[in-house]
C-alpha positions in Angstrom: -13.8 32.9 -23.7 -14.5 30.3 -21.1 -12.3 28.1 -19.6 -12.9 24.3 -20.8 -11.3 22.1 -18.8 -9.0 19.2 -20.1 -9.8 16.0 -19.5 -6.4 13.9 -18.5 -7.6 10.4 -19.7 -7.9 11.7 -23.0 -4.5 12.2 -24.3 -1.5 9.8 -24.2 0.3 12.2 -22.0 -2.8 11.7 -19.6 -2.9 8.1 -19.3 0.7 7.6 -18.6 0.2 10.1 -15.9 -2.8 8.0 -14.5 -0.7 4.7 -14.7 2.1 6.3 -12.8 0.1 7.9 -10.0 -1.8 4.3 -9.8 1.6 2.4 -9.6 2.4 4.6 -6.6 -0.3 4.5 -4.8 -0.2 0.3 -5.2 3.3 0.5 -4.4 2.1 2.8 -1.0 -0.3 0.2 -0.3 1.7 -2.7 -0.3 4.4 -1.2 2.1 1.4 -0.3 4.8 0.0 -3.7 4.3 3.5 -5.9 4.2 4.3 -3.6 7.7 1.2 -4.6 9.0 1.2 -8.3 8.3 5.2 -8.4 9.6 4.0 -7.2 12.8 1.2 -8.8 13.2 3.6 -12.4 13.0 5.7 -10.8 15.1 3.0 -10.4 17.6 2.0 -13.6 17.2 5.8 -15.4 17.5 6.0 -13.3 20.9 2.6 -14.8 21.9 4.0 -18.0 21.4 7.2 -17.9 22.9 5.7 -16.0 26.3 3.5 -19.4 26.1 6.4 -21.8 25.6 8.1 -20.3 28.4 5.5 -20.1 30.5 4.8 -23.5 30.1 8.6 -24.6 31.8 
């Protein structure tokens, strides 16, 4: 006998898998990228207030 290997995206069991592991890796994604972006402002508000003080 040889081994036949099972496709996931074939069965219904499969594609909820796929969704699932798809939802979690959008969901990983949007934590990295929100972190970035909130520190990236926050870089950006210090920037400006070093400026502002600067300025005085």
């Amino acid at each position: 006998m040889t081994a036949q290997k099972r496709e996931t995206g074939s069965n219904y069991i499969g594609l909820l898998h796929e969704e699932e592991t798809e939802m979690q890796r959008v969901a990983d994604i949007s934590a990295t990228a929100k972190h970035r972006i909130m520190n990236h402002i926050l870089g950006l508000m210090a920037a400006m207030f070093s400026r502002r003080s600067e300025v005085r």
